[in-house]
C-alpha positions as CSV (number, residue, x, y, z in Angstrom):
1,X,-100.7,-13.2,55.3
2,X,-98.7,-16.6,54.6
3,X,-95.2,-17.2,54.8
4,X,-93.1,-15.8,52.2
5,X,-91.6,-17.2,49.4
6,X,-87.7,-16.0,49.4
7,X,-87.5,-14.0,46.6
8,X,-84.6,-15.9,45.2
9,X,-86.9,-18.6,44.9
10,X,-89.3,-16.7,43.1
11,X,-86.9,-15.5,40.6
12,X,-86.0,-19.3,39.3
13,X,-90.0,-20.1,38.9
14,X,-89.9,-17.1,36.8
15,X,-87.2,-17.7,34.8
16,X,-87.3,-22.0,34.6
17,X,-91.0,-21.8,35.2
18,X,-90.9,-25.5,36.1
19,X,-94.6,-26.6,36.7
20,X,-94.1,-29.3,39.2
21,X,-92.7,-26.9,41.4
22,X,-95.6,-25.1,41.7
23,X,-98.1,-27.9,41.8
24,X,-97.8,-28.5,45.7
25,X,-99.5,-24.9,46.0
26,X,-102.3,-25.9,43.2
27,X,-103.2,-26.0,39.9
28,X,-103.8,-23.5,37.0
29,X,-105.3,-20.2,38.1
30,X,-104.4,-20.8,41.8
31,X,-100.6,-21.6,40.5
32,X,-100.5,-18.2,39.0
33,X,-102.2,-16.3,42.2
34,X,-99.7,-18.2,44.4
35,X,-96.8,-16.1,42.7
36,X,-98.4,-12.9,42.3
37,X,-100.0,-12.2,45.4
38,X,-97.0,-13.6,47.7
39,X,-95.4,-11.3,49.8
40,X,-91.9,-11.1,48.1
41,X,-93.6,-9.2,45.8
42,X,-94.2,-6.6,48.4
43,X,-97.9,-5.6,46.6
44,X,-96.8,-5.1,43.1
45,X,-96.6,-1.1,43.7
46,X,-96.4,0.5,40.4
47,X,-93.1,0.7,38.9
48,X,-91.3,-1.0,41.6
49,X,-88.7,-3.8,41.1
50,X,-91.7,-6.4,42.4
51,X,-93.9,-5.4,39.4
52,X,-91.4,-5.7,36.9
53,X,-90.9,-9.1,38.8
54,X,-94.5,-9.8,38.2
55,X,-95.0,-8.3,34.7
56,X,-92.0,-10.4,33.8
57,X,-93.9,-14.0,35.2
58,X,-96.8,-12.9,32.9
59,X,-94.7,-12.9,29.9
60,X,-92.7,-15.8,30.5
61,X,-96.6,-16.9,30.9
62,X,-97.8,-15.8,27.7
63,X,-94.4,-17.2,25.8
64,X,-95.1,-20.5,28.0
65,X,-99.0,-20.7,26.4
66,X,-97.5,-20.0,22.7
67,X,-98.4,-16.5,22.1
68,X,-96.4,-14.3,20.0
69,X,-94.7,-10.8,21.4
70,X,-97.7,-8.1,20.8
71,X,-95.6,-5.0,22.2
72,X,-93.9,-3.8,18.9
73,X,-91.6,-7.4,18.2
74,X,-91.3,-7.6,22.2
75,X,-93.3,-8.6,25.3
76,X,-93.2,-5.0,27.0
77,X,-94.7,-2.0,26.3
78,X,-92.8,0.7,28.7
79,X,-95.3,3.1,30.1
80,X,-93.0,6.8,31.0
81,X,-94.8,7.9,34.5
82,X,-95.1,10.6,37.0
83,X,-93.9,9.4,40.6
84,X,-95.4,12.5,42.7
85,X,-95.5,12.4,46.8
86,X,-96.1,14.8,49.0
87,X,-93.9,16.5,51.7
88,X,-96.1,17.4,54.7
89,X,-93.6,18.9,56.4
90,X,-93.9,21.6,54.0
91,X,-97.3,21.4,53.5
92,X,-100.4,23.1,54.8
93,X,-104.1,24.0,54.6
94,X,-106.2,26.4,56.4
95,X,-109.5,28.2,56.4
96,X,-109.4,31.6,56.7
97,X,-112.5,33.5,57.9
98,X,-114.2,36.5,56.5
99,X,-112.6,38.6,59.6
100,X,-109.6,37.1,59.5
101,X,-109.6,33.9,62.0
102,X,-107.9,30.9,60.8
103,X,-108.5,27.2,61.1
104,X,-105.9,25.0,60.3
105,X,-106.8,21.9,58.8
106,X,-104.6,18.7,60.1
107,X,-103.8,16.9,57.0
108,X,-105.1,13.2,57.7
109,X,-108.0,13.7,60.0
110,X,-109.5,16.6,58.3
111,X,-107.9,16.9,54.5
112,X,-105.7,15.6,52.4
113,X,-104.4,16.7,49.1
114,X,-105.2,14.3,46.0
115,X,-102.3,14.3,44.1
116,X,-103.8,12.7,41.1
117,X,-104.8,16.2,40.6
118,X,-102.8,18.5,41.9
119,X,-100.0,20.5,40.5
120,X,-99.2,22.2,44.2
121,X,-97.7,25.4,44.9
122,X,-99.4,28.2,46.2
123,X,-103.2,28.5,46.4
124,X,-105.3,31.3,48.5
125,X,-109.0,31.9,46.9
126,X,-112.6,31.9,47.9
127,X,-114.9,29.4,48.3
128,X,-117.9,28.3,46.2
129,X,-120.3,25.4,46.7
130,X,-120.8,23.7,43.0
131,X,-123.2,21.2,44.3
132,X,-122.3,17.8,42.2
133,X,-120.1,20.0,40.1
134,X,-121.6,18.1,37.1
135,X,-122.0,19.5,33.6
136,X,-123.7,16.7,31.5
137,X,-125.5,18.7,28.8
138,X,-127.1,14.9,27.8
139,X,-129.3,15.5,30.5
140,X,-129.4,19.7,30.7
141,X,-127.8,19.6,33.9
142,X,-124.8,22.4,34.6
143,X,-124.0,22.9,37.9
144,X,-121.5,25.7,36.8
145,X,-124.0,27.6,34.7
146,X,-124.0,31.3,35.9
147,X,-121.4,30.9,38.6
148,X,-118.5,32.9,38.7
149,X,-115.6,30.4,39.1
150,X,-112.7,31.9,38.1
151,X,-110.1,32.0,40.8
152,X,-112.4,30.4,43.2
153,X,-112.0,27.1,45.3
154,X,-115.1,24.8,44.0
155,X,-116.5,22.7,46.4
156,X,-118.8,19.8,45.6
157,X,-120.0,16.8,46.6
158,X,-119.4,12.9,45.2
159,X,-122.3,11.5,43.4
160,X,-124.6,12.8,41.3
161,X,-128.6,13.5,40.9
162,X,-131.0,10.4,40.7
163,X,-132.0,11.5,37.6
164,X,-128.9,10.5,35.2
165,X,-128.2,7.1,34.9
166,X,-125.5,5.0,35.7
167,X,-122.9,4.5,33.3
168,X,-123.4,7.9,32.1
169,X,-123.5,9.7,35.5
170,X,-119.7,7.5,36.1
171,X,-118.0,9.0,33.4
172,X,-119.5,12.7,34.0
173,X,-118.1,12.6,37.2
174,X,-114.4,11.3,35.8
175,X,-114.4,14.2,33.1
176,X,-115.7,16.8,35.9
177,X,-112.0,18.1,36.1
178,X,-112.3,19.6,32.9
179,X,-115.3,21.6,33.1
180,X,-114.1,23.1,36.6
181,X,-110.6,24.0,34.5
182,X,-112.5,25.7,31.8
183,X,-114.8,27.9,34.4
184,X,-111.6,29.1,36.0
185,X,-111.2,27.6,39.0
186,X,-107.7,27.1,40.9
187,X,-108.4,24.1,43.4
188,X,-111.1,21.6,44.1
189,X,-112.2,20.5,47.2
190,X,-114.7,17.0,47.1
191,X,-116.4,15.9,50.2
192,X,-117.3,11.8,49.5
193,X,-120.8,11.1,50.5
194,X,-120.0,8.3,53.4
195,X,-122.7,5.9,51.7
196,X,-120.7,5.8,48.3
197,X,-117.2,5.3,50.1
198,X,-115.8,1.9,49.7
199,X,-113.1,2.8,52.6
200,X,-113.6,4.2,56.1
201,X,-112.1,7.8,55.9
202,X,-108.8,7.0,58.5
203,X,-107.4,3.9,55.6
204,X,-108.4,6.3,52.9
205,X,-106.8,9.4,53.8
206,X,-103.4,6.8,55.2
207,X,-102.8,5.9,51.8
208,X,-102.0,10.4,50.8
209,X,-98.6,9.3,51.8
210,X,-98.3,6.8,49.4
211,X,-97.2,8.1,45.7
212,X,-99.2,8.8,43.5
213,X,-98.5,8.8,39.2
214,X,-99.3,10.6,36.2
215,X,-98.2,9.6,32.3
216,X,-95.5,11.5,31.3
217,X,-97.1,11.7,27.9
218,X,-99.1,14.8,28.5
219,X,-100.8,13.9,25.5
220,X,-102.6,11.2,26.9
221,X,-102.5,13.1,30.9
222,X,-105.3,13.7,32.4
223,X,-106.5,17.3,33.4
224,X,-104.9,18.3,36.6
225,X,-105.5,21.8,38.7
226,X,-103.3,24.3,41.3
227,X,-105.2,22.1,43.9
228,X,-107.2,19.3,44.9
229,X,-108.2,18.1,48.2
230,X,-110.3,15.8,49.8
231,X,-112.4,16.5,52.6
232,X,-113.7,14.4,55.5
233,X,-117.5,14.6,55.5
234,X,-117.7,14.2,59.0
235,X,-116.0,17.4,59.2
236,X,-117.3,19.4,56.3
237,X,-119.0,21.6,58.7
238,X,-116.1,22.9,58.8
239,X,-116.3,24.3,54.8
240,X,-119.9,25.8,55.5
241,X,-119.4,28.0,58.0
242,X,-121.1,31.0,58.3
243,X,-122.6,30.1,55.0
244,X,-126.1,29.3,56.3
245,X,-126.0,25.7,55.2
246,X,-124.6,22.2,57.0
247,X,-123.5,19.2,55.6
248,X,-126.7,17.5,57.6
249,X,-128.7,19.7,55.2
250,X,-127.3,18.8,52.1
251,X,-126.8,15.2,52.9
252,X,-130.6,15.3,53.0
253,X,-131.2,17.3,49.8
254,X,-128.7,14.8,48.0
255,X,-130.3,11.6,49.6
256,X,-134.1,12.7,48.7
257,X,-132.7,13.3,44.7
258,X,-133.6,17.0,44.5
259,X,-131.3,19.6,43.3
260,X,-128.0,20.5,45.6
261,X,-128.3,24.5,46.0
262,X,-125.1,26.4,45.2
263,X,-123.8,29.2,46.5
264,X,-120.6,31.2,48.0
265,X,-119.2,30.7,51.3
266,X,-117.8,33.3,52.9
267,X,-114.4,31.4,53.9
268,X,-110.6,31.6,52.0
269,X,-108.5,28.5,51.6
270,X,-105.1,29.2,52.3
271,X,-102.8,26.2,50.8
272,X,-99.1,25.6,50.7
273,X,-98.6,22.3,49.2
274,X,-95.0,20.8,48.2
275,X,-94.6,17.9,46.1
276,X,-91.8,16.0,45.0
277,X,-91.8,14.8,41.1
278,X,-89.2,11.9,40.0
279,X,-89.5,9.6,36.5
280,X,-90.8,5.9,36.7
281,X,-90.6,4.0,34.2
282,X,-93.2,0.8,33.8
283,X,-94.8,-1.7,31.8
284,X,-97.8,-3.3,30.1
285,X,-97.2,-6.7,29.2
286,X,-98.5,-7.4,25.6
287,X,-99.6,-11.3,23.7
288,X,-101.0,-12.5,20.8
289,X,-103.4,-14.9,19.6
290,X,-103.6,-15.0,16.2
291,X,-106.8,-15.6,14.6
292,X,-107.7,-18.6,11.7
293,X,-110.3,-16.3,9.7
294,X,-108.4,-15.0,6.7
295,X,-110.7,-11.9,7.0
296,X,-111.0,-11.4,10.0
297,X,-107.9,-12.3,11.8
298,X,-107.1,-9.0,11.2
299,X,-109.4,-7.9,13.7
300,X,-108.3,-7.7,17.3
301,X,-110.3,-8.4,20.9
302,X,-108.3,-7.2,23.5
303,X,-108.2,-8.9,27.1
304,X,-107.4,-7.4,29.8
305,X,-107.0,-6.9,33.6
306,X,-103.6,-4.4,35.6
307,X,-100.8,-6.6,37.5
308,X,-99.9,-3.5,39.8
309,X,-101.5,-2.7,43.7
310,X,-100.6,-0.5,46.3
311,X,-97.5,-2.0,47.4
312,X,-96.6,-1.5,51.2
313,X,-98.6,0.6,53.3
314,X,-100.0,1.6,56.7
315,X,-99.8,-1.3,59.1
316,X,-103.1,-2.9,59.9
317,X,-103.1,-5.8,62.6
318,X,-99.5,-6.4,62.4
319,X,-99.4,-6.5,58.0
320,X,-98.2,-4.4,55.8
321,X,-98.4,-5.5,52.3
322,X,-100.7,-5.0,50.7
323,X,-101.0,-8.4,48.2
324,X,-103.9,-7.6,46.1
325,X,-104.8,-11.2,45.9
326,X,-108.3,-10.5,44.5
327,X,-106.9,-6.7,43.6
328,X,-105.9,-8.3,40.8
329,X,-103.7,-11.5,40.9
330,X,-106.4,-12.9,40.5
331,X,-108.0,-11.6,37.1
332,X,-104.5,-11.6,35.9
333,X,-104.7,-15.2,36.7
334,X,-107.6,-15.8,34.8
335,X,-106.9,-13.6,31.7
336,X,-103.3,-16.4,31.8
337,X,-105.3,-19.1,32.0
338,X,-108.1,-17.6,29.0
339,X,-104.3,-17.4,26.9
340,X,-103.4,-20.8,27.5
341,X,-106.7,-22.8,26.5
342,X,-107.3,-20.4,23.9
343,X,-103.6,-21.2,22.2
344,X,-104.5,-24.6,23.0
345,X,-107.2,-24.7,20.7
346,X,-109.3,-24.2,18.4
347,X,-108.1,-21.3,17.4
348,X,-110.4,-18.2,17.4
349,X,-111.7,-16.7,14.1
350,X,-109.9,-13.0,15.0
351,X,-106.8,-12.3,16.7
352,X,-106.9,-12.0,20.7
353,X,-104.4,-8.7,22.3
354,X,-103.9,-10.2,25.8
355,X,-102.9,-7.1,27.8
356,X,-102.0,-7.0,31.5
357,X,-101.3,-3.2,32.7
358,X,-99.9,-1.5,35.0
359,X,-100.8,1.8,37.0
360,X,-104.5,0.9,37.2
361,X,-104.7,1.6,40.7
362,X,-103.3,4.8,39.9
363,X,-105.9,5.9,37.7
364,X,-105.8,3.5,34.6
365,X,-102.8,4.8,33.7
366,X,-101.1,1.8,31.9
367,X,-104.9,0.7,29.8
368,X,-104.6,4.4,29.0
369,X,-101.6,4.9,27.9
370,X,-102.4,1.4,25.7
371,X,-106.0,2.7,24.6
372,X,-104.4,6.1,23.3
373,X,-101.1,4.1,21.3
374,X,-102.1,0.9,21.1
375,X,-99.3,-1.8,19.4
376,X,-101.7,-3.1,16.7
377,X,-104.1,-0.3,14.6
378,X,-106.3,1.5,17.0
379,X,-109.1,0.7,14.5
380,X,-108.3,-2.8,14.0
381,X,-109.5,-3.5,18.1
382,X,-112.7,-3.8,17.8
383,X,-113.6,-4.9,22.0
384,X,-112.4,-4.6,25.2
385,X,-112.8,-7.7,27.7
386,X,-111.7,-6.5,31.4
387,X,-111.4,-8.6,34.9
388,X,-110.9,-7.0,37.6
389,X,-112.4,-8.2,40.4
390,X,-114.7,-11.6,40.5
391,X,-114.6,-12.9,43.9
392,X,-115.2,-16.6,44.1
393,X,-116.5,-16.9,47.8
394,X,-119.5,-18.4,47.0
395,X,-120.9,-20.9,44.2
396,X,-121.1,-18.9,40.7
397,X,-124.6,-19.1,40.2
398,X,-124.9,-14.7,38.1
399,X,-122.9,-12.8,36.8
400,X,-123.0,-9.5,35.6
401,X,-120.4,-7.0,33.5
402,X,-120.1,-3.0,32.9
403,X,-121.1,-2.0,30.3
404,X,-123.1,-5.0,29.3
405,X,-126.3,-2.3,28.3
406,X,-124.4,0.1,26.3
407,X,-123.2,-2.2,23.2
408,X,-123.8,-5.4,21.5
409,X,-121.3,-7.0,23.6
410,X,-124.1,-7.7,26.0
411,X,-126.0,-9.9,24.0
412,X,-122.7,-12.4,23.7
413,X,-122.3,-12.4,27.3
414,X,-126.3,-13.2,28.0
415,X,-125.8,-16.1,25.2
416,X,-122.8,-17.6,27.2
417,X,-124.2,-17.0,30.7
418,X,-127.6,-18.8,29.4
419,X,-125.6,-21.9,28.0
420,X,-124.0,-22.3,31.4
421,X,-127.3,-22.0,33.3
422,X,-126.4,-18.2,34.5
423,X,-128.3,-15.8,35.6
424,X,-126.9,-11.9,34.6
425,X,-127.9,-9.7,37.1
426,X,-127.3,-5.9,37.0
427,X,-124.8,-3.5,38.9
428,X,-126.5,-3.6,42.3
429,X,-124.5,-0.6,43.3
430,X,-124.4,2.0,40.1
431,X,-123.2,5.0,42.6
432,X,-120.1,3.3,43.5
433,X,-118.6,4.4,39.9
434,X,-117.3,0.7,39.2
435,X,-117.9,1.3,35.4
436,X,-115.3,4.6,35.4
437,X,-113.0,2.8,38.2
438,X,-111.2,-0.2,35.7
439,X,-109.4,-0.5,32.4
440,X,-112.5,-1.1,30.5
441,X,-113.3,2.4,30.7
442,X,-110.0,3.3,29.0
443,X,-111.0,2.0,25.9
444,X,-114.2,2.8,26.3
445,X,-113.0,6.6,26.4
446,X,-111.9,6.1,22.7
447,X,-114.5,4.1,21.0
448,X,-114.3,1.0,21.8
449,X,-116.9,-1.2,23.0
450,X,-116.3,-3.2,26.4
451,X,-117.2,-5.5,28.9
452,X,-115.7,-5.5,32.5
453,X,-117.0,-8.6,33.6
454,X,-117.5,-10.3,37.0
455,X,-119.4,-12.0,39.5
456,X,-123.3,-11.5,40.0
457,X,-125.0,-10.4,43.6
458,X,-128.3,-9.0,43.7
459,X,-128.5,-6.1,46.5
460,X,-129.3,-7.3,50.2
461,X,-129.1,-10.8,49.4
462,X,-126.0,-12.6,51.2
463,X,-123.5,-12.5,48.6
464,X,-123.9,-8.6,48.4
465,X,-123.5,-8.7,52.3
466,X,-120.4,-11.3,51.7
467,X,-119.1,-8.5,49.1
468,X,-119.6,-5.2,51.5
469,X,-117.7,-7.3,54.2
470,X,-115.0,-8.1,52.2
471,X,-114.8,-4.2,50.6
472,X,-115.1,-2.8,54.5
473,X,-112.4,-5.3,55.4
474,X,-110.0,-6.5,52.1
475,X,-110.2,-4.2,49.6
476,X,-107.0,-1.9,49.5
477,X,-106.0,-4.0,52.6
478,X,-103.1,-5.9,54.1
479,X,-106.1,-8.8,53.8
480,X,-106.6,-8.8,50.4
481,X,-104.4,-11.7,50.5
482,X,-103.4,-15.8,49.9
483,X,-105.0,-16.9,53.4
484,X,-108.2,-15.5,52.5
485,X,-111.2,-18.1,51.7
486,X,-112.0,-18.8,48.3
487,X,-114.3,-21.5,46.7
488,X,-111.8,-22.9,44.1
489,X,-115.0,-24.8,42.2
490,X,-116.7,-21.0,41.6
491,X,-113.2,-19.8,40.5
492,X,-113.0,-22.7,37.9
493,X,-116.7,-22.4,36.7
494,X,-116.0,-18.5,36.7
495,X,-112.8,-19.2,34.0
496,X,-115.2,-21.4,32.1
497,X,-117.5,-18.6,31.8
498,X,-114.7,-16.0,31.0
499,X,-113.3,-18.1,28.7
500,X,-116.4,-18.5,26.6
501,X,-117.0,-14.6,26.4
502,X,-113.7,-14.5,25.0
503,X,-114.0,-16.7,22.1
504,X,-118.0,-15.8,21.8
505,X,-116.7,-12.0,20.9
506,X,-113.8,-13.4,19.0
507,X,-116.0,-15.7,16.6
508,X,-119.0,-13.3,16.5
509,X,-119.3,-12.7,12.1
510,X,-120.1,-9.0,13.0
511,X,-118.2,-6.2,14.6
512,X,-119.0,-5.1,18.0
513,X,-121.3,-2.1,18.0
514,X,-122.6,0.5,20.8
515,X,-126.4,0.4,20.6
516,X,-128.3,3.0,19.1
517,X,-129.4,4.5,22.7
518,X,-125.6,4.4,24.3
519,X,-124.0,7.8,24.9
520,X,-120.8,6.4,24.4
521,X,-121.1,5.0,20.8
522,X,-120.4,8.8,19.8
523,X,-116.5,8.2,20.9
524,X,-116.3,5.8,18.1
525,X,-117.2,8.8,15.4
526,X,-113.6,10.6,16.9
């Protein structure tokens, strides 16, 4: 943590935006991060007065560059959400028996409700173990074929079988929701596999108390159920008892790749859960570039990355706020920087939608909300270019992006990474869902092909070990913040590098297009 900027000096940088006041704290893209990740902001929780703070700097940013207004004649798009928290006090969960002993579960320690997708009220059905609870029909795998789901509890564990790739196993598991809904079931209950969780279970389960949002726009909503809940896996034995199986067991069958067994427990869970609803409204803050090509300036490349984070949370040695310097001041950063050289000159050949969302950290809510009613035609966008996260902690010497195998997009960024003496390595961690978890996959979800791009690390080398350190420690963390060490030399080489898959994908002569092989290109038929 550093010392605070008073907010009422924030607010005259934002509105007079006079550079040589910044300039003592750096240059360019550190300016920017030196605003957005201070702690006046508080951590940019969604909806708060702080991110309208923030979502105001990046349009006085954009205007600043020489963009027009993309957001219907204005800078804002306002995004209606969902504020939902939980009252424990009202609130339980228990395990009732098959002769009628109960276990309460301690919400925290043992449970806690996922309000993301939970309607609350009254729950009390039996339980049934889904394995993966994955229905990919790509692959012929149903977990739900010839259960009996209706009223029942599923439970299931994260992750998925070796066999189904990455990308493709991600989104499975983000549309799994549905498929439960359909088969009947009133609640969920997901026990994370510890080797695919990015937080130790104590921060994870701290931040149920924190609120959580849904669009407003049920149209674009995503599906929700009587329950959710997630469940601590070093006390899912707890779930399996007197059901012949341990969570030992199938920790082995899941880690060896064979197929989970499924099957009813003999156990009830008894839930009470209370949640309090209230209107947010938000924004995504909209720019354009537009293009020279009298054909095809009519095209649009959208770029992207979310100015929200988790606000102010659970106290971890002595901090609070959560900054979300990495977490993602600093792609917003970039993606400001990518606007102003790009206005700069030369001009592209099509238009450039710079977009910076909010709500991503509440489930790409804002990208969404965007993807589903964009401000320019939805078929005139033709890619998706998303930063989230690209640490510079060590020199850039790889990078890699999601989704770089399932469209044409990847050839672009190999050209650009070879030119800069790159190497592109793959996702050395598929299983962590990173290709479902930005805004990237929002416009995936309707068609359009995208890159989320970032830094390079090949597993078990020491930048992956620098990366796992920073992810036990940083991520979602009072940490994540300005006194952190960067390499500013990476984080310039890295905006070179972002910069030229911009314009690469906005002077390509051809449309971007899913490859023939890419389960996704079929979202562009809808």
């Amino acid at each position: 943590m550093r010392p605070s900027l008073r907010p009422a000096l924030v607010l005259v940088l934002l509105t007079v935006l006079a550079p040589s006041a910044l300039r003592a704290q750096a240059d360019g893209w550190w300016r920017h991060m030196s605003v957005l990740a201070d702690d006046s902001l508080r951590g940019r929780e969604t909806g708060s007065r702080e991110e309208k703070v923030a979502a105001e700097y990046v349009a006085a940013q954009f205007r600043r560059a020489g963009l027009a207004p993309g957001a219907n004649g204005g800078w804002f798009q306002p995004v209606r959400l969902l504020s939902k928290r939980i009252d424990e006090s009202r609130s339980r969960l228990a395990l009732v028996r098959a002769g009628g002993e109960t276990e309460e579960l301690r919400l925290g320690p043992d449970a806690y409700v996922n309000l993301r997708f939970s309607r609350g009220g009254r729950v009390e059905a039996p339980l049934v173990f889904v394995g993966y609870g994955l229905v990919v029909p790509e692959k012929n795998h149903d977990d739900l074929a010839g259960l009996d789901l209706r009223g029942k509890v599923a439970v299931l564990v994260s992750g998925g079988p070796s066999s189904i790739s990455g990308p493709l196993l991600s989104h499975h598991q983000a549309e799994r929701w549905e498929p439960l809904r359909r088969a009947g079931a009133v609640g969920v209950i997901t026990i994370a596999q510890t080797r695919y969780r990015d937080l130790p279970w104590e921060r994870q389960s701290a931040q149920r108390l924190l609120p959580a949002f849904a669009l407003a726009d049920t149209t674009a909503a995503e599906t929700v159920l009587p329950l959710a809940v997630a469940f601590n896996a070093e006390r899912a034995d707890a779930l399996f008892a007197g059901s012949g199986h341990t969570m030992a067991e199938l920790q082995a069958i899941a880690d060896s790749g064979r197929a989970l067994p499924r099957f009813s427990i003999p156990t009830t869970l008894r839930a009470d859960v209370a949640i309090a609803t209230r209107p947010v409204e938000s924004r995504n803050v909209v720019g354009v570039l537009r293009g020279r090509d009298p054909r095809l300036s009519s095209e649009y490349v959208v770029v992207t990355a979310h100015h929200d984070h988790m606000g102010v949370g659970l106290v971890v040695n002595g901090d609070s706020i959560y900054n979300g310097a990495m977490d993602d001041a600093s792609g917003v950063a970039t993606v400001l920087e990518t606007a102003l050289a790009m206005a700069r000159g030369p001009r592209p050949r099509r238009s450039v939608l710079f977009a910076v969302f909010t709500g991503e950290e509440k489930g790409l809510l804002g990208s969404r909300y965007f993807a589903r009613r964009p401000t320019v035609p939805r078929r005139a966008i033709v890619a998706d270019v998303n930063l989230d996260f690209a640490p510079p902690f060590w020199p850039l010497r790889a990078v890699g992006a999601a989704g770089e195998n399932e469209s044409d997009l990847g050839g672009d960024l190999r050209r650009v990474a070879a030119a800069r003496g790159l190497a592109v390595l793959p996702d050395p961690e598929p299983q962590r869902n990173s290709f479902i978890r930005s805004d990237h996959y929002s416009f995936v979800r309707e068609g359009v092909p995208a890159l989320g791009v970032g830094v390079g690390f090949a597993k078990g080398t020491p930048e992956y070990q620098i990366v796992r350190r920073w992810i036990a420690e940083r991520y979602h963390a009072p940490s994540d913040d300005l006194a952190q060490p960067l390499d500013r030399q990476a984080a310039e080489d890295f905006n070179g590098f972002f910069l030229d898959v911009v314009r690469a994908v906005a002077d390509r002569p051809t449309r971007p297009r899913w490859n023939p092989d890419s389960f996704f290109r079929r979202f562009a038929a809808r």
